[in-house]
C-alpha positions as CSV (number, residue, x, y, z in Angstrom):
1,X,-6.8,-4.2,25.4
2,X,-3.8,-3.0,24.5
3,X,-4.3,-2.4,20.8
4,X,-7.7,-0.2,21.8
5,X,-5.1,1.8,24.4
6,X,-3.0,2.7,20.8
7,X,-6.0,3.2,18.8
8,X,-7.1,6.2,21.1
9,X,-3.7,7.5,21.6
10,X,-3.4,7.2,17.5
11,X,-6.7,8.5,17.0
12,X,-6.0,11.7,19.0
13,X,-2.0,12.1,18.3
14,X,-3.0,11.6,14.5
15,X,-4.8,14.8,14.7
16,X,-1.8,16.4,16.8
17,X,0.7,15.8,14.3
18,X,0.3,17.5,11.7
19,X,-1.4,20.8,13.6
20,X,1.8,20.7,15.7
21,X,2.8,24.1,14.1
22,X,3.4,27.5,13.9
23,X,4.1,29.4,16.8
24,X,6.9,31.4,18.3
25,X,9.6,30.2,20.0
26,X,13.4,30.3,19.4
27,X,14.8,27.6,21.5
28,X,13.6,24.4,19.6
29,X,15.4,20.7,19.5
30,X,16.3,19.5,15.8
31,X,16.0,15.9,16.8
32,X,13.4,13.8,18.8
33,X,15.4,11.3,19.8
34,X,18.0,14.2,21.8
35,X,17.3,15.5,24.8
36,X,16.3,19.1,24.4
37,X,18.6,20.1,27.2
38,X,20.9,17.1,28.2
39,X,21.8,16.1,24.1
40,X,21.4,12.8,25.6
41,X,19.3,9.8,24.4
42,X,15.6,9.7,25.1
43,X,14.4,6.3,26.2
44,X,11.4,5.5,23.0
45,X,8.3,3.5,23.3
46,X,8.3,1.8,20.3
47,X,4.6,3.0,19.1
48,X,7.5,3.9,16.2
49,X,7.6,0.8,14.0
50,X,10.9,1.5,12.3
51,X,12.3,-1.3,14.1
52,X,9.9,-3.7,11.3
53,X,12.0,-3.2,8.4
54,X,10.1,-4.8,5.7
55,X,6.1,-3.1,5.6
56,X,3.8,-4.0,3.5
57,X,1.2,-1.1,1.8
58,X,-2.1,-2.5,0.8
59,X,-4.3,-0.4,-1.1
60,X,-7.9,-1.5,-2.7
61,X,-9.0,0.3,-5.7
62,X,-12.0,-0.3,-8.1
63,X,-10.9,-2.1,-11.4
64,X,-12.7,0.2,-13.3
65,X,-12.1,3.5,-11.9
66,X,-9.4,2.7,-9.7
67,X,-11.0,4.4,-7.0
68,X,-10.6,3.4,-3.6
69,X,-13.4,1.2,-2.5
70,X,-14.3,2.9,0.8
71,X,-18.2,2.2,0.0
72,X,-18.1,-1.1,2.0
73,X,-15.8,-3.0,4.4
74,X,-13.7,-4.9,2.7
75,X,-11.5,-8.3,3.9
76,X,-7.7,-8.3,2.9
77,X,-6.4,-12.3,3.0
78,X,-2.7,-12.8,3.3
79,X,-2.4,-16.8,2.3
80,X,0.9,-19.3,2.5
81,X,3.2,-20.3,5.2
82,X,4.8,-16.6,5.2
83,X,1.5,-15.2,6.0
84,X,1.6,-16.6,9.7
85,X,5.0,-13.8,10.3
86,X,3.1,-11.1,9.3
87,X,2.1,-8.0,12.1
88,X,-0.5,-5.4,12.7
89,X,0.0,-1.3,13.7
90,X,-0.6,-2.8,17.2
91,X,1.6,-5.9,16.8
92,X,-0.7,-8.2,16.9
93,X,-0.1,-11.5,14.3
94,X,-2.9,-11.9,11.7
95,X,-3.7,-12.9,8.1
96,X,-7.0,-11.4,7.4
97,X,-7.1,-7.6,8.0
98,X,-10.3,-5.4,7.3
99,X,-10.4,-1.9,5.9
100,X,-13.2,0.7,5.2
101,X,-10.3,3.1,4.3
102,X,-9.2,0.7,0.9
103,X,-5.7,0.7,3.0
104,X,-4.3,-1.9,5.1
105,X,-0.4,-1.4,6.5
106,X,1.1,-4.7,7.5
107,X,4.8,-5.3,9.2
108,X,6.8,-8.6,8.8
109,X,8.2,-10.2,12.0
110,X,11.7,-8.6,11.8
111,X,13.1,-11.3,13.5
112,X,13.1,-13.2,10.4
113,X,15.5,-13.2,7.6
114,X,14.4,-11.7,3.8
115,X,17.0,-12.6,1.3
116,X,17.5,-14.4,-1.8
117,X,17.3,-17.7,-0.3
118,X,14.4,-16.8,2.2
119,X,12.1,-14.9,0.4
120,X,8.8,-13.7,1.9
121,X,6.0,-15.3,-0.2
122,X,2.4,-14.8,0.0
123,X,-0.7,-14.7,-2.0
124,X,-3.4,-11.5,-1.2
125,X,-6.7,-12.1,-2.4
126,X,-9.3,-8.9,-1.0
127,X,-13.3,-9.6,-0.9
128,X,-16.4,-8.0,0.5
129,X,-20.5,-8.5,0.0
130,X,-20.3,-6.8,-3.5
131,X,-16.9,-6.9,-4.8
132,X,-14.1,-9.7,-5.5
133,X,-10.7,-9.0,-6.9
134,X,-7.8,-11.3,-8.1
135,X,-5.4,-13.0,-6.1
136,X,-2.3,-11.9,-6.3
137,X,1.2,-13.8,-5.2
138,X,4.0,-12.1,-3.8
139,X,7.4,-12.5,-3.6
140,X,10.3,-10.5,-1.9
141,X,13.8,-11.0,-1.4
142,X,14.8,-7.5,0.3
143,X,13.8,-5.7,3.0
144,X,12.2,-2.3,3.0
145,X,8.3,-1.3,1.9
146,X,6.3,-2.9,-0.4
147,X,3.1,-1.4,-2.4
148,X,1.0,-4.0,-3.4
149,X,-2.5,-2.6,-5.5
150,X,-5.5,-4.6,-5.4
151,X,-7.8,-4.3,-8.0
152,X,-11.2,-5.0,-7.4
153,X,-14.3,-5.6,-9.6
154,X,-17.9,-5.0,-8.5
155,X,-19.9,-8.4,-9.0
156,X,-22.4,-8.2,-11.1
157,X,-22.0,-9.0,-14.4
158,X,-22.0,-5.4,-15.7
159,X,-18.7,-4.4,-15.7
160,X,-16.3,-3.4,-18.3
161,X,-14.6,-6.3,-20.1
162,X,-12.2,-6.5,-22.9
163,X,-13.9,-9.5,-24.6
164,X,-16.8,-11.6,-24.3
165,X,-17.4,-14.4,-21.6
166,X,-16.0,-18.0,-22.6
167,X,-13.7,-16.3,-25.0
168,X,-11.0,-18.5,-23.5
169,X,-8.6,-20.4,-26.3
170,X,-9.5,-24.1,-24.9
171,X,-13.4,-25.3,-23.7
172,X,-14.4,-23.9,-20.2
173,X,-17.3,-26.3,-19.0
174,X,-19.4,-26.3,-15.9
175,X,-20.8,-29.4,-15.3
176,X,-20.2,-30.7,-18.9
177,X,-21.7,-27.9,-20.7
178,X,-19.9,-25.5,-22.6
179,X,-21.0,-21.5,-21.9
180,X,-22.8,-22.6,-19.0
181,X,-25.6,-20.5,-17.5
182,X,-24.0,-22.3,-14.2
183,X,-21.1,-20.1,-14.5
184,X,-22.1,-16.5,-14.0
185,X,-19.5,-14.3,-16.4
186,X,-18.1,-11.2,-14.4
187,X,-15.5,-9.1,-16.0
188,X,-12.4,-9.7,-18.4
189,X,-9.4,-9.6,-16.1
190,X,-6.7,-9.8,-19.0
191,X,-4.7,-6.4,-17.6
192,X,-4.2,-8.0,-13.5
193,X,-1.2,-9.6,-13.0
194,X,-1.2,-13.0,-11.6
195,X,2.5,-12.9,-9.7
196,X,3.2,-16.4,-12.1
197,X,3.4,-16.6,-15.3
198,X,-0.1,-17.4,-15.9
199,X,-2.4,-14.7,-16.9
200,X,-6.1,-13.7,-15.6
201,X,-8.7,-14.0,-18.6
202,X,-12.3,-14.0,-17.5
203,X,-13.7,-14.3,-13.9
204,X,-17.1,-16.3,-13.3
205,X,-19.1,-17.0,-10.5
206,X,-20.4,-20.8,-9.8
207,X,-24.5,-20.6,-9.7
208,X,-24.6,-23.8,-8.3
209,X,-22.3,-26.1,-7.1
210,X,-20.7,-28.1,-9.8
211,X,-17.4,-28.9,-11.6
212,X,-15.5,-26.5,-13.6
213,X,-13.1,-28.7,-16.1
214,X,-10.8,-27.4,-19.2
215,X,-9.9,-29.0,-22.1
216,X,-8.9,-28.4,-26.3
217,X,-6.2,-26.2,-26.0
218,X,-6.8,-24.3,-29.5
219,X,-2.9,-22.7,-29.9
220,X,-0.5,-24.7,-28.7
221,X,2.3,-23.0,-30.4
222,X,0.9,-19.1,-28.3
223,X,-0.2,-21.2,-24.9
224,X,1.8,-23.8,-23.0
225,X,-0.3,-24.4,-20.3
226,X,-4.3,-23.5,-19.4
227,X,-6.6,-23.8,-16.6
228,X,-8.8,-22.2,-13.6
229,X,-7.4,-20.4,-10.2
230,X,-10.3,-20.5,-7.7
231,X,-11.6,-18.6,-4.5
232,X,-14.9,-19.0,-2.0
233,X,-14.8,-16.6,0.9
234,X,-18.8,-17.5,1.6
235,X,-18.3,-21.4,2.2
236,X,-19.7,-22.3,5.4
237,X,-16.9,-25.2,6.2
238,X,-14.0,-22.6,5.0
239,X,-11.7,-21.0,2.6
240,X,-11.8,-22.9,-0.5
241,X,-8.7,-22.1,-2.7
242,X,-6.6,-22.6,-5.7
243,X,-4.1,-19.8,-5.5
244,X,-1.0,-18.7,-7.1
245,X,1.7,-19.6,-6.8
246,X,0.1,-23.5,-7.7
247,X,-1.2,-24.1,-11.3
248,X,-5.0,-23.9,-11.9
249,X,-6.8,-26.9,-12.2
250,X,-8.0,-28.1,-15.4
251,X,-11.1,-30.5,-13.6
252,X,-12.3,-29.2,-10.0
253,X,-15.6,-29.5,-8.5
254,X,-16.7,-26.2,-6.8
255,X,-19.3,-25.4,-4.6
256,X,-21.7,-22.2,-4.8
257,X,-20.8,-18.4,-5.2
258,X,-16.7,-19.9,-5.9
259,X,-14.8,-17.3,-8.2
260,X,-13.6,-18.9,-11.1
261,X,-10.7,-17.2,-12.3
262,X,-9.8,-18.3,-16.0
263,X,-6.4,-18.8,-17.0
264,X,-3.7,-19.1,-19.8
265,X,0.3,-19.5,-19.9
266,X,2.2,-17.8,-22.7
267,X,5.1,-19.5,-24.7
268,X,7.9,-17.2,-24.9
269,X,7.6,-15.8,-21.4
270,X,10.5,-15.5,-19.3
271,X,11.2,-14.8,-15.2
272,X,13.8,-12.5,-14.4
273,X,16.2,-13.9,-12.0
274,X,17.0,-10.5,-10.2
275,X,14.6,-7.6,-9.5
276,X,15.0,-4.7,-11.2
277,X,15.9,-1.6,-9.2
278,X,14.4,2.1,-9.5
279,X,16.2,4.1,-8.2
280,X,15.1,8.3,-7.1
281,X,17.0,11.2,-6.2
282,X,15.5,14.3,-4.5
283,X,15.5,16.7,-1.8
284,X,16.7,15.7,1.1
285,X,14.1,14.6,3.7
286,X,11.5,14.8,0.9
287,X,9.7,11.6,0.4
288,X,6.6,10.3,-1.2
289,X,4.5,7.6,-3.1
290,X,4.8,7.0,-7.0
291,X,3.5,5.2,-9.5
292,X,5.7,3.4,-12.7
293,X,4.7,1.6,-15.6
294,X,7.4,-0.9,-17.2
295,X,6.8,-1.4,-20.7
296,X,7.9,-4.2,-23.2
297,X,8.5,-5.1,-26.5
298,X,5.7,-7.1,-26.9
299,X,3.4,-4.4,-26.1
300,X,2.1,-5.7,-22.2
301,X,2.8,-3.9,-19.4
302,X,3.2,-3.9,-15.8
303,X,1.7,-1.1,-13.1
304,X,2.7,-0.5,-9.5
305,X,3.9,2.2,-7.0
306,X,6.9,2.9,-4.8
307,X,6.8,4.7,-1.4
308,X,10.1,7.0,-1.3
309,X,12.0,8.8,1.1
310,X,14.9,10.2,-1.0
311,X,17.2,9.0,-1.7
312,X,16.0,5.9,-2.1
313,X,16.4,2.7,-4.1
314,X,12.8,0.1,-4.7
315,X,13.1,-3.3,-6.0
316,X,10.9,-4.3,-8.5
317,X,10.2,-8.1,-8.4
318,X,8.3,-11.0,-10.6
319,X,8.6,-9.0,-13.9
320,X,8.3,-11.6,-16.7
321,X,9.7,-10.3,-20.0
322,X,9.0,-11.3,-24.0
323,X,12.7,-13.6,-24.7
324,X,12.6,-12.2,-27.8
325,X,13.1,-8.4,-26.6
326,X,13.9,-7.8,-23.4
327,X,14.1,-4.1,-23.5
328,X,11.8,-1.8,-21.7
329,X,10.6,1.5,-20.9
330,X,10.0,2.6,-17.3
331,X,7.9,5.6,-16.4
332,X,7.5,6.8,-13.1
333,X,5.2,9.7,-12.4
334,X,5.3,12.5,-9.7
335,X,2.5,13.9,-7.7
336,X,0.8,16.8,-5.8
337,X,4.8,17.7,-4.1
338,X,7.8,16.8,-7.2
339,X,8.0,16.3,-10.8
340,X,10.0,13.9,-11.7
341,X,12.0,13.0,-14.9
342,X,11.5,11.5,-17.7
343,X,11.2,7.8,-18.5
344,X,13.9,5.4,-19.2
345,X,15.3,3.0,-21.5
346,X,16.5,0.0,-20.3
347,X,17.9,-3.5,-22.7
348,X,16.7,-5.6,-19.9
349,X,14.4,-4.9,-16.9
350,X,16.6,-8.0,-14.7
351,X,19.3,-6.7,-12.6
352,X,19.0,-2.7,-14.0
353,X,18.9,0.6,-12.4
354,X,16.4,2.9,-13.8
355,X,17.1,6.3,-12.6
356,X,14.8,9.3,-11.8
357,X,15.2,12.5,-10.2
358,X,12.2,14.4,-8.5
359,X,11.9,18.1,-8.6
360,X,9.9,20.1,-6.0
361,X,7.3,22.3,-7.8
362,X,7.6,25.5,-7.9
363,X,4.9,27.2,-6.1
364,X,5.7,24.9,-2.9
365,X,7.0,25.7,0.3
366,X,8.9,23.0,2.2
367,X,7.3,22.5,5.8
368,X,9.7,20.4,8.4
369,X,7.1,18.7,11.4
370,X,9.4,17.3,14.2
371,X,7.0,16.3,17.0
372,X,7.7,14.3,20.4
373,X,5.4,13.0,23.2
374,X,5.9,12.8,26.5
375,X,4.7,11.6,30.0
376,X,5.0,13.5,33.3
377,X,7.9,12.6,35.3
378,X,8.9,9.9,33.1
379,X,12.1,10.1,30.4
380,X,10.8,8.2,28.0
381,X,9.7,9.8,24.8
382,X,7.6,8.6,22.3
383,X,8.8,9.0,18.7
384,X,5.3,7.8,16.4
385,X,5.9,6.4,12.7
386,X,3.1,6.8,11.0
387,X,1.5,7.0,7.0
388,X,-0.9,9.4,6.1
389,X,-2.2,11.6,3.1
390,X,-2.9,15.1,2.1
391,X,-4.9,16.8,-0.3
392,X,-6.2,20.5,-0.7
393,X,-9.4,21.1,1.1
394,X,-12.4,22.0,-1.0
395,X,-11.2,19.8,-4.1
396,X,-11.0,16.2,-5.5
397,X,-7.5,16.4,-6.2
398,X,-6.2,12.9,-5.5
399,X,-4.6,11.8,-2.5
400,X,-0.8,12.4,-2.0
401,X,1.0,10.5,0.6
402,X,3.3,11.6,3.4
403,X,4.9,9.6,6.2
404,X,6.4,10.6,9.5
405,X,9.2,8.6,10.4
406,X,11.0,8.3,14.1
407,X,8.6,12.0,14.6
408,X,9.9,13.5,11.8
409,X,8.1,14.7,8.4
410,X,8.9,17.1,5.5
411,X,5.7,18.7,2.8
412,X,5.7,20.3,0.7
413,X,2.5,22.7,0.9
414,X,0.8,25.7,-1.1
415,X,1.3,28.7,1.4
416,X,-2.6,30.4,2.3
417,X,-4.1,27.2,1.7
418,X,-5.9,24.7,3.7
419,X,-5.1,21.0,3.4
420,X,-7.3,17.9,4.4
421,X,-5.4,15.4,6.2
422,X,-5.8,11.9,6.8
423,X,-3.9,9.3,9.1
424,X,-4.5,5.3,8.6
425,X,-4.2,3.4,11.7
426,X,-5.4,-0.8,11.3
427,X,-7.3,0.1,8.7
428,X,-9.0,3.2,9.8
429,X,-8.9,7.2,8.8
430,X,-8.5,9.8,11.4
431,X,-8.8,13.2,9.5
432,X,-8.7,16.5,10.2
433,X,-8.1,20.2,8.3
434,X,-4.6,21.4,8.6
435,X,-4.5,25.5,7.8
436,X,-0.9,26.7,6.7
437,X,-2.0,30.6,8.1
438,X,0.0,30.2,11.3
439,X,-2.4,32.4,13.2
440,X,-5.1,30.0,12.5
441,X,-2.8,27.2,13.5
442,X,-1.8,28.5,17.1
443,X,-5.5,29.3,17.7
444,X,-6.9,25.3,17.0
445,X,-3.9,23.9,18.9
446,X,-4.7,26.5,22.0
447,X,-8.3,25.0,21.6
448,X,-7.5,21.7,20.9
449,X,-5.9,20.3,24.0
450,X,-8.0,18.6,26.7
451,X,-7.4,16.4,29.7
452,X,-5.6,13.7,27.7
453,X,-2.8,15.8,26.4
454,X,-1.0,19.1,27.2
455,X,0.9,21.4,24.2
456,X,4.4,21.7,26.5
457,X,6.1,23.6,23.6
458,X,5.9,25.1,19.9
459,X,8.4,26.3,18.4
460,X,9.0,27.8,14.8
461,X,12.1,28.3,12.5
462,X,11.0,30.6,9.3
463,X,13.5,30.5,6.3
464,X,13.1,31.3,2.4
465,X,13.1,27.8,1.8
466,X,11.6,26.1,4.8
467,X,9.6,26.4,7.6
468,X,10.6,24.1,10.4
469,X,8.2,23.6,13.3
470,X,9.2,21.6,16.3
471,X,6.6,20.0,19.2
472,X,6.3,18.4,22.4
473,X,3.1,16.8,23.6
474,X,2.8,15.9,27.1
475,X,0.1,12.9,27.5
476,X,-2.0,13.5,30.8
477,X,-1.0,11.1,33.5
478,X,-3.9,8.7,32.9
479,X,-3.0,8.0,29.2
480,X,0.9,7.3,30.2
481,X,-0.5,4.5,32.7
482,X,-2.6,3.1,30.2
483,X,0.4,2.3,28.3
484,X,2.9,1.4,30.6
């Protein structure tokens, strides 16, 4: 009950946060967790997660057009003894999540420990009626967020692939026969990181039940070790697995519609033994999402992305290096709000800082949202932490994300132009159109508010840098009891 309570106070507050603008009063509070008149404390309901220090960012993009996969509901498994600690928007303890948004935000049980010597370990494998992607193991050993990037392919057979099927450098059979028509090729996977050090070759789907076995490793000098990873999320009797972080089988029987995932271990192949840190200076309060790119000697490289509020400092974990050449370049790119710098050369991606330093573009105009809720006759506050995205309206341009923290969050926005926003709460958008004319602003909040929530105040600070608007939203009576 009480995670459909949130979801309507999310659902409507979602759309309240960011239209919390632009009107034109002088006596404002800077903080939402101050009393406007007292400078006391306000008591919070912790709708604010910031107590959950270590969050997890799922996203689920196409493999091919890394698109988000929004066409179809899709199923996010968290697997291994770690996944029983992990925590929903609405606290709830889960390991399978769905999203028709390709998003999923998950919080670890902050009671427990990350460190060296208790690291957070999981495996995320996503699935739905028409795609499949790789399963992926995890491993953390600091606190703070993590973006983890699921690529998934569209089964089929059609897809783009980098070589042919049973290309693999030892014999794949299905029942004893090499290239079997039992075994249904898929895609080449050779670019998605396992989280081991095994890489992805080929994926196949079992036609029949059977057994896939592996044998006449051709290099033995290149490969050390060869095999199949394995996942069946349509088996009647459950799950049936073979998942990083255990090595793939070389002789399993399978039953129908199992993904085969194909396998191989480089020689040569080295784990770091501490995580490489990027580290990114900007404005402050300024904050975002951005992709890197390590690359090494050897010519592979590694993808991800880093959510940001500046200054800030992102581990970088499981990066396996050529022992040969450890140096690497890393790349990371800005988006919609900040350039950022050029790339760096590191001699070795373990224990390393690679520094950045984001720039605001220059035809932006830095927006300051400080917004607090309230109930009638009642001092506590509520504070809402919360992820979201922003794009102009009217275009494709991709999705940049923002993030509100404790009520607080700083844009950086084209003055004149309208913005599509979007909020992701369990798994679901809530969008609406934010206008940056203020007249326009003060006129949808005025016909916005309804018998679940009053506008109490608005309040707006113009300067020739920022624009810093301030909000307090009084929920009606009824709401505040549903959440007492």
């Amino acid at each position: 009950m009480k995670n459909k309570i949130y979801n309507r106070i999310l659902a409507f507050t979602g759309a309240m946060i960011l239209l919390s603008c632009f009107s034109g009063c002088k006596d404002m509070f800077v903080d939402p967790l101050k009393d406007k008149n007292t400078g006391g404390t306000v008591t919070l309901l912790l709708i604010d997660r910031n107590f959950i220090k270590t969050k997890f960012y799922v996203k689920v993009v196409d493999y091919a057009s890394g698109a988000d996969v929004t066409s179809e509901p899709v199923k996010v498994y968290f697997l291994g003894a770690d996944s029983a600690h992990l925590i929903s928007f609405a606290g709830e303890k889960k390991s399978v999540y769905t999203t028709s948004s390709a998003f999923i935000e998950v919080g670890y049980d902050p009671s427990i420990e990350v460190s060296k010597t208790n690291p957070v370990e999981f495996t995320v494998i996503a699935a739905s009626e028409h795609y499949i992607s790789t399963p992926v193991f995890n491993t953390y050993t600091s606190e703070g967020v993590k973006n983890i990037t699921i690529k998934m392919v569209h089964k089929g057979g059609s897809g783009p692939g980098l070589k042919a099927a049973f290309d693999e450098p030892y014999d794949l059979k299905y029942n004893g026969i090499l290239a079997s028509p039992g075994l249904k090729y898929q895609i080449s996977y050779r670019s998605d990181p396992t989280g081991t050090n095994f890489q992805y070759l080929n994926l196949y789907e079992s036609l029949a039940a059977g057994r896939a076995s592996c044998s006449n490793l051709k290099d033995p000098v290149m490969y050390s070790d060869y095999g199949v990873f394995y996942f069946n999320d349509k088996n009647p009797t459950g799950l049936i697995f073979l998942l990083p972080p255990s090595p793939p089988s070389k002789d399993v029987a399978l039953p129908v519609s199992t993904n085969v995932y194909s396998s191989i271990k480089r020689t040569g192949q080295i784990l770091c033994n501490s995580a490489m840190n990027i580290h990114v200076d900007g404005p402050e309060g300024g904050s975002g999402t951005f992709n890197y790119r390590i690359d090494f000697s050897d010519g592979a490289f590694t993808e991800g992305s880093i959510t940001c509020e500046f200054p800030c400092d992102r581990k970088i974990e499981q990066i396996y290096y050529p022992v040969d050449d450890e140096s690497v370049s890393v790349t990371l790119l800005g988006d919609a709000q900040y350039n950022m710098s050029d790339a760096v050369g590191l001699t070795t991606p373990c224990g390393e800082t690679a520094s950045f330093t984001a720039t605001p573009k220059s035809n932006l105009k830095t927006y300051k949202f400080i917004t607090l809720y309230t109930c009638p006759d009642n001092p506590v506050g509520i504070a809402l932490s919360i992820r979201g995205q922003f794009h102009k309206s009217g275009t494709s341009d991709t999705w940049t994300d923002f993030s509100f923290i404790g009520g607080i969050c700083e844009l950086r926005l084209e003055p004149g132009l309208d913005y599509d926003m979007r909020v992701n709460i369990d798994g679901e958008y809530h969008a609406f159109t934010l206008p940056t004319d203020p007249t326009r602003i003060a006129a949808v909040l005025r016909e916005g508010q309804s018998i679940d929530y009053t506008i109490k105040s608005l309040d707006i600070t113009t300067t020739a840098l920022m624009i810093t608007v301030n909000a307090i939203v009084q929920f009606s009576s009824g709401v505040c009891d549903m959440i007492k």
